[in-house]
Residue, then its C-alpha position, 0 to 999 in steps of 0.5 A: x056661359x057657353x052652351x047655346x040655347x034657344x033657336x028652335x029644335x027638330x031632327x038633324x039635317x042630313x047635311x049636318x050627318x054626313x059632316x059628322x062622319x067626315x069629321x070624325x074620320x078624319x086624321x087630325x095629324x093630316x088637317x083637321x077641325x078641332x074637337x069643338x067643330x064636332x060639337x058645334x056640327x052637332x048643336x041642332x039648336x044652333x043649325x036649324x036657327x043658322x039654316x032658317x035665317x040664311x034661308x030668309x036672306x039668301x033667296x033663289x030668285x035673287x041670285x045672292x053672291x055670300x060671303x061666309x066669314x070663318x067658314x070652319x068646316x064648311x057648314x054655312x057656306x053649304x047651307x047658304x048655297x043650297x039657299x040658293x046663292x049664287x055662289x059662295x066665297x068661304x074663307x078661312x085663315x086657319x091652315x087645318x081648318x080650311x083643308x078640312x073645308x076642302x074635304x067635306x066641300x068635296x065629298x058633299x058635292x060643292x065644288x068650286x062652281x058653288x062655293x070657292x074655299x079663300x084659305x085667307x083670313x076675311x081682312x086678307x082678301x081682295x076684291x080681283x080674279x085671282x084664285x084667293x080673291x073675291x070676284x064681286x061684293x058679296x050682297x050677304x054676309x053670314x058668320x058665326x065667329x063668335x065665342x062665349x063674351x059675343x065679341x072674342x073672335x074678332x067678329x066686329x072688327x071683321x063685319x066692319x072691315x067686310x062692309x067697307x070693302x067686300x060687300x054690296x050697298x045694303x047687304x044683308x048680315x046674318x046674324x043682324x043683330x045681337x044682345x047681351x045681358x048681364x047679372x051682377x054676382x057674388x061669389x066665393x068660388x070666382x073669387x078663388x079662381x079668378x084672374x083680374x083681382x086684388x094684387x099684394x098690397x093693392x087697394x080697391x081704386x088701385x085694382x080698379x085703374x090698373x083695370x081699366x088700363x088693361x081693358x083700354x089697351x085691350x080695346x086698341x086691338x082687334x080682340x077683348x080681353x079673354x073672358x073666363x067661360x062658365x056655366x051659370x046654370x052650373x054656378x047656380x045648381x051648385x051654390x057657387x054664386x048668388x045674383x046682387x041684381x036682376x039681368x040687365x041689357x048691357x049691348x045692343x049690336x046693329x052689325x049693319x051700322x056698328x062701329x069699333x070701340x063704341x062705349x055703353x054706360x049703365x046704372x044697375x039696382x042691388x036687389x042683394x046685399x054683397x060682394x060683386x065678384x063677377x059680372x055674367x054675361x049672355x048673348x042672343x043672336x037675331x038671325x033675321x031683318x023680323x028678329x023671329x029666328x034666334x038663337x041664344x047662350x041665356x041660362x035656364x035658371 
C-alpha cells in the first residue's frame, strides 16, 4: 500500500506551486529529482500534515537549529526555516537530488544563511566548520525517508546514528512516532506474481527456514527486504484478495528511543478459512508529542 492517506486536506501551499514549476522545468539530464518527487511535491495530504507538525516543533522564539535528513527537493528544509529555524542543515547523498535542492533552495529565496544544503548522506556528516559539516547539534530533526513497508529507506538506522552524533539532548523528531497494521490474506493473484514462494521440490517448513534465513541476513544491513507495493483498495475493488483476519497492530516505533534490530511477536485470529498468501501492511506517521497531526498509508476499504 503506497498512497497516502490522512493527514488533513486544504489548498495548496504557494511554496508547494513554485516548487512544481521548478521541478517540471527542469532538464532531467542536467540534475534533477525523479518523477515521483512531483508526485510527492503534490500530495496536499502529505505537506499540510508535514507543514503542521514541523510548525509544532520548530518554534520562532526557541531559535531551533534543524536537521532535514534526505531533503530531496528541498520542501522540508524550507518549511522548517519559515517555522522559524534558526537554521537548517539539508542534507542529501543523491548527486541529482541534491543539485536540485540547490536550484529551488536558490529560486525561493533560501540561501545558505537559512538553510546550508550538506550534499552527503546524514551517517557521512560530522560535526565541525567545514563547508559539508554541521556546525552545532540540531535541537530538530525532520525526515520523510520512508517508503510503502515504513522502514526501506533506512530511515531507522538514520534517526539512531542522527541521536547518537548530530542532535542535541532532547531533540524533538518529526515524525515522533509510527504505527503499522497488518492483515492476513489470501489471494491467487499474489500467489502468481510473488517472489518469496514455494521453490521446486521444496516443502512448506523448507520455504519457511530458507525465509527466515533470508530475512535475517537482510536485518544484518541497514535495509529490509524489499516489499512488493500494492494498492489494497485496488486488491479488494477487484477480487484479488480475501482478508483471513481483521487488521492487527504489528509495530509501534518511538523514534526517540528506538533501537535496531528489535523483534515483535504477535498472535493473530482467522476470521476466514484459507490460504495466506500474503501479509498487507500500512503505516501511520505521528507528526506531533500530542499525536493530533497524522499523516497515514490505511486503505479505505
Amino acid at each position: 500500500m503506497s498512497s497516502h492517506a490522512g493527514g488533513g486536506g486544504g489548498a495548496p501551499d504557494p511554496l508547494v506551486g513554485l516548487m512544481m514549476k521548478q521541478l517540471l522545468g527542469q532538464d532531467s539530464d542536467d540534475g534533477s529529482a525523479p518523477g515521483y518527487h512531483a508526485d510527492m511535491i503534490a500530495d496536499v495530504e502529505r505537506n499540510t500534515a508535514y507543514a503542521a507538525g514541523i510548525a509544532a516543533a520548530v518554534k520562532p522564539e526557541s531559535e531551533a537549529f534543524v536537521l532535514d535528513i534526505g531533503t530531496g527537493s528541498g520542501l522540508l528544509a524550507m518549511l522548517a526555516s519559515r517555522a522559524g529555524a534558526q537554521h537548517v542543515f539539508a542534507c542529501e547523498g543523491d548527486r541529482k537530488l541534491a543539485a536540485t535542492a540547490a536550484d529551488v533552495l536558490g529560486s525561493n529565496g533560501f540561501d545558505s544563511d537559512r538553510v546550508s544544503l550538506i550534499r552527503k548522506f546524514s551517517n557521512d556528516i560530522q560535526l565541525g566548520y567545514r563547508e559539508d559539516e554541521m556546525v552545532c547539534r540540531a535541537d530538530v530533526l525532520v525526515t520523510e525517508i520512508f517508503d510503502s513497508a515504513l522502514f526501506g529507506e533506512a530511515v531507522l538506522a538514520s534517526v539512531i546514528d542522527a541521536r547518537e552524533r548530530l542532535l542535541a539532548p532532547g531533540a524533538a523528531i518529526v515524525p515522533c512516532r509510527a504505527t503499522t497494521t497488518a492483515v492476513l490474506v489470501e489471494s491467487p493473484w499474489l500467489r502468481d506474481h510473488q517472489h518469496h514462494g514455494l521453490q521446486p521440490g521444496e516443502t512448506a517448513a523448507e520455504a519457511a527456514a530458507r525465509l527466515h534465513r533470508q530475512a535475517t541476513a537482510a536485518s544484518s544491513s541497514l535495509r529490509s527486504p524489499r516489499p512488493i507495493q500494492v494498492h489494497v483498495d485496488a486488491l479488494l475493488a477487484h477480487n484479488k484478495c480475501r482478508p483471513l483476519t481483521g487488521p492487527m497492530p504489528a509495530f509501534a516505533v518511538d523514534f526517540a528511543t528506538a533501537q535496531l534490530h528489535e523483534q515483535r511477536t504477535w498472535h493473530c485470529h482467522a476470521e476466514e478459512a484459507g490460504i495466506v498468501d500474503a501479509v498487507l501492511m500500512w503505516w501511520e506517521l505521528h507528526l506531533d508529542a500530542a499525536g493530533t497531526i497524522r499523516l497515514a498509508t490505511t486503505p479505505s476499504a
